[in-house]
C-alpha positions as CSV (number, residue, x, y, z in Angstrom):
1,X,0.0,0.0,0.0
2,X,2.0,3.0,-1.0
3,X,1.2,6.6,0.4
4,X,2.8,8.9,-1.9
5,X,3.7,7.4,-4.9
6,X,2.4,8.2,-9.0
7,X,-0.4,6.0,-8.8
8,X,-1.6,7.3,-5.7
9,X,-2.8,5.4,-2.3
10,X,-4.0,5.7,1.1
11,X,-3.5,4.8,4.6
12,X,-5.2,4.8,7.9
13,X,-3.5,4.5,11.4
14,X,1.0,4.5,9.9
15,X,2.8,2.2,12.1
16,X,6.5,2.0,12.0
17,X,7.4,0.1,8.9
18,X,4.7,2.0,6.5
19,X,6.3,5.4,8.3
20,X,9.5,3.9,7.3
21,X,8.4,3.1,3.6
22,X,6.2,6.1,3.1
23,X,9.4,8.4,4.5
24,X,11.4,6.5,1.3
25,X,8.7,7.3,-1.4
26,X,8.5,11.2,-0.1
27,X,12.1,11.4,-0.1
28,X,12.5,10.4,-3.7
29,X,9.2,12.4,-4.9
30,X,9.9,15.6,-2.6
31,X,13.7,16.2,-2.2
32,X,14.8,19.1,-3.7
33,X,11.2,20.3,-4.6
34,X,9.5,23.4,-3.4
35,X,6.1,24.2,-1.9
36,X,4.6,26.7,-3.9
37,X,1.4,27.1,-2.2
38,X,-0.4,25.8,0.5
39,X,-4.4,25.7,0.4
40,X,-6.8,24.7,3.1
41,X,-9.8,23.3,2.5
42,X,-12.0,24.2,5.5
43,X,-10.1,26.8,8.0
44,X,-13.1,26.3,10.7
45,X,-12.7,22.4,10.4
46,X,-12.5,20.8,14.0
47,X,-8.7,19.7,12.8
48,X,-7.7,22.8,12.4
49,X,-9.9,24.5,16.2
50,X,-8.2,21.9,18.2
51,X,-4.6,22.6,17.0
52,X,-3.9,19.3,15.2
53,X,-2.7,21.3,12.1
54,X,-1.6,24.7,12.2
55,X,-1.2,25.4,8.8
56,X,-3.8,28.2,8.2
57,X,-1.2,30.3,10.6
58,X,1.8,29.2,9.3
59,X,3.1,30.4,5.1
60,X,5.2,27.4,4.4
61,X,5.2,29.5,0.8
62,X,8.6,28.9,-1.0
63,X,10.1,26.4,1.3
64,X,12.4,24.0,-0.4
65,X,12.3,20.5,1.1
66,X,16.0,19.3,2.1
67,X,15.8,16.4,3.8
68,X,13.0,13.7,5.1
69,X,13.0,12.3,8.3
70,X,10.7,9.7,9.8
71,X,11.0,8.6,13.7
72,X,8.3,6.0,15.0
73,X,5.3,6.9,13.2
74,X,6.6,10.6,12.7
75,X,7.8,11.8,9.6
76,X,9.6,15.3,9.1
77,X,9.8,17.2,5.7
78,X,13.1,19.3,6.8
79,X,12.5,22.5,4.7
80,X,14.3,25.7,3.7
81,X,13.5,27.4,7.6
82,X,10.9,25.4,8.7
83,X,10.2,21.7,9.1
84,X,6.9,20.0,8.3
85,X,5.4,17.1,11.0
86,X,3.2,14.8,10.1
87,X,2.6,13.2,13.8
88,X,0.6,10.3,15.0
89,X,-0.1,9.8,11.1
90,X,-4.0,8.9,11.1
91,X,-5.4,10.0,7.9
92,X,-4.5,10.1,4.2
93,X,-1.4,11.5,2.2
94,X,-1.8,11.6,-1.5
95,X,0.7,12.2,-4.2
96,X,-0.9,13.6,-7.5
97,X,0.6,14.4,-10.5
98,X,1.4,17.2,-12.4
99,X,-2.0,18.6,-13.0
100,X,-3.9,16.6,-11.6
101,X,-5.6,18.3,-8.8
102,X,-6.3,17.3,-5.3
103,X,-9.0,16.1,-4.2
104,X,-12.1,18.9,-3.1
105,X,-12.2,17.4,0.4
106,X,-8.8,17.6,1.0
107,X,-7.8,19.3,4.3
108,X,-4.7,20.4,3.1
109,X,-2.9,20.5,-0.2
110,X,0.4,21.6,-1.0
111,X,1.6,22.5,-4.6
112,X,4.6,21.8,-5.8
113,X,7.0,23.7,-8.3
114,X,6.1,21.3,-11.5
115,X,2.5,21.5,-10.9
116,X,2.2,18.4,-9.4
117,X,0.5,18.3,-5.9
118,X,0.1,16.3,-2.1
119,X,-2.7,16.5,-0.3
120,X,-3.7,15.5,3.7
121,X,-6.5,14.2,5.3
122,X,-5.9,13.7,8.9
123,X,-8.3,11.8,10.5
124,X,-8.9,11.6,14.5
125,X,-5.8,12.5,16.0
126,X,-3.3,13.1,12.9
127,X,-1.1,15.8,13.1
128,X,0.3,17.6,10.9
129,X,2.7,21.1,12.0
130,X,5.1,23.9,10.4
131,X,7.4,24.2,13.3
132,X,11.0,25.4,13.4
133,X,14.1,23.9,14.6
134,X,14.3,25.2,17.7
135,X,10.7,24.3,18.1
136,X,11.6,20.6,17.0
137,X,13.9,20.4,19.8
């Protein structure tokens, strides 16, 4: 079951070894690339009241990713000056390509330099945070 990937995929409740493979297939789609814009479906959704995504504060604009991390069922995109969490992955990354779209329900999607696109979905408890370093610490 791949998470990001070309032909797309899905995944409810990441444990270790998916974080571990999902951390791989971002690393070779998202290294290198930069987040052009970010656009949120549904700023009053109960995700984004109770904290678990903070992106609708945050402009993660123009932020190159440099490296990908994953520990547990944590993964990190390590950008330009901030980082990107996607914590206590419940929900749904997609990967869509170049011009694709995202999906309309899509809580979050972030557009890349080439046109091409990720969304989230967080479900329950997923988490998913600009923070910087020092905040990481």
């Amino acid at each position: 079951m791949l998470l990001v990937s070309h032909v797309g995929g899905a995944l409810i409740a990441l444990e270790f070894p998916e974080a571990l493979k999902i951390a791989d297939q971002m690393r070779k789609v998202l290294l290198g690339r930069t987040i052009e814009k970010v656009v949120i479906g549904d700023p009053g959704a109960s995700v984004f009241k109770w904290g678990f995504v903070n992106l609708h504060r945050i402009d993660i604009s123009g932020q190159r990713v440099k490296k990908v991390t994953q520990y547990g069922d944590y993964i990190y995109l390590h950008m330009s000056e901030l980082n990107l969490m996607f914590g206590d992955m419940l929900g749904k990354i997609h990967y869509h390509e170049q011009d694709k779209g995202t999906p309309k329900k899509a809580r979050v999607a972030f557009f890349l330099d080439d046109g091409a696109a990720f969304s989230y979905n967080p479900s329950l408890y997923g988490y998913c945070a600009a923070m910087t370093d020092k905040q990481m610490s």
